[in-house]
C-alpha positions as CSV (number, residue, x, y, z in Angstrom):
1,X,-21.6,30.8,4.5
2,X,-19.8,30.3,7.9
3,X,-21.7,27.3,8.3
4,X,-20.8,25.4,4.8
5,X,-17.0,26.4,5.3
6,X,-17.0,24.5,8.9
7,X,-19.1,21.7,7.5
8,X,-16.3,21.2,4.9
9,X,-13.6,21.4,7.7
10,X,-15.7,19.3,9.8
11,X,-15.9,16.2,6.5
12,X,-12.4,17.1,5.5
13,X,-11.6,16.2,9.3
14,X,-13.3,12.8,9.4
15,X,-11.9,11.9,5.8
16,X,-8.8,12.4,7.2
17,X,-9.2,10.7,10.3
18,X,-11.0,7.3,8.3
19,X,-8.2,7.2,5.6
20,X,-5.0,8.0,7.8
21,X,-5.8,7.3,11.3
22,X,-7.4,4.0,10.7
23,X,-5.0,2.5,8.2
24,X,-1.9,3.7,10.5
25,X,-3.8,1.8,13.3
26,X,-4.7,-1.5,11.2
27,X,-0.9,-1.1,10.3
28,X,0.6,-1.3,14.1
29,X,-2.5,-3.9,14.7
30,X,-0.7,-6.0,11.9
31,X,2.5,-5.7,12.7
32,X,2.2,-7.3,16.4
33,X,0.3,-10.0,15.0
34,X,2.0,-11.0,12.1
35,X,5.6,-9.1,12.6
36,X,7.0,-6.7,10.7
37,X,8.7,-8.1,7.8
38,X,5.3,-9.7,6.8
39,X,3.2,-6.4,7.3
40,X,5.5,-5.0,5.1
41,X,5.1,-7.4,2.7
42,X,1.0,-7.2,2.5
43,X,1.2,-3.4,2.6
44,X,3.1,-3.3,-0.7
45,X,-0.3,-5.1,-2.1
46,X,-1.9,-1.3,-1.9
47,X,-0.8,-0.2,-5.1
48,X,-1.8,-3.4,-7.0
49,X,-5.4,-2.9,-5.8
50,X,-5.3,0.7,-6.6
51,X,-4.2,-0.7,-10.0
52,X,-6.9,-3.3,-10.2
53,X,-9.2,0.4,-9.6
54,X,-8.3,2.3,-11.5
55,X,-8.7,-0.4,-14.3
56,X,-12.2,-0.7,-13.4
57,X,-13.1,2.9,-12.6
58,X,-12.1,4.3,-15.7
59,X,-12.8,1.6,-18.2
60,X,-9.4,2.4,-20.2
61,X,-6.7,0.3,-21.8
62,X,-3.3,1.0,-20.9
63,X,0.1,1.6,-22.2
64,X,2.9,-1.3,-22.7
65,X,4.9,1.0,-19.6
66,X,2.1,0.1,-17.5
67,X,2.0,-3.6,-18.0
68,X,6.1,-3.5,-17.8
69,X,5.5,-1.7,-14.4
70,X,2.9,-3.7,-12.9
71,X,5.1,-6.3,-13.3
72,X,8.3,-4.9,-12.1
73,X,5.8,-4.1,-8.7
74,X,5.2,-8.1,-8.8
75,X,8.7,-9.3,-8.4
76,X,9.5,-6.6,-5.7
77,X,6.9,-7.4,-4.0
78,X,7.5,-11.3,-4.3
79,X,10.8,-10.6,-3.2
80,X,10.1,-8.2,-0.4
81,X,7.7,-11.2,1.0
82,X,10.2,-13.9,1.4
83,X,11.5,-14.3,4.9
84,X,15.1,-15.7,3.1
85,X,17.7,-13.3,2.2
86,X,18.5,-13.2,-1.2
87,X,22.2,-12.9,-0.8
88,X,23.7,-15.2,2.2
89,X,26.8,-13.4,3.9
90,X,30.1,-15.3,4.0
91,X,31.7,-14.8,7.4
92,X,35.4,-14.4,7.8
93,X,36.9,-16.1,10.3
């Protein structure tokens, strides 16, 4: 009994350590290479490939809502990627 509750610790531990750990350093590893505005950018692709999964996985037709959402998620993250703001500042001299 002792055993099977440390083993579950123990893969609870190393789940854990694979899903957080790694992505948080994959994240900082991005952002030195290709800056932070960019990271940012290509970390707001997660959810559209959880989408994409979830499609697959459970072999289910969605809702209108979900189509409406997915794209409202494509235009913010479209506009999140562009290095330009999208309102220019007008400074008073």
């Amino acid at each position: 009994m002792i055993i099977e509750a440390l083993w579950s610790i123990v893969a609870v531990l190393c789940v854990g350590f694979v899903a957080y750990g790694l992505s948080i350093y994959f994240y900082v590893y991005a952002q030195r290479l290709l800056g932070a505005a960019r990271t940012s950018a290509y970390y707001a692709i997660a959810p559209f490939i959880a989408a994409i999964l979830s499609l697959i996985i459970f072999r289910e037709i969605p809702d209108v809502t979900y189509f409406v959402a997915l794209v409202l998620m494509i235009v913010g993250a479209c506009l999140s990627s562009q290095d330009k703001p999208l309102i220019k500042k007008v400074k008073n001299e």
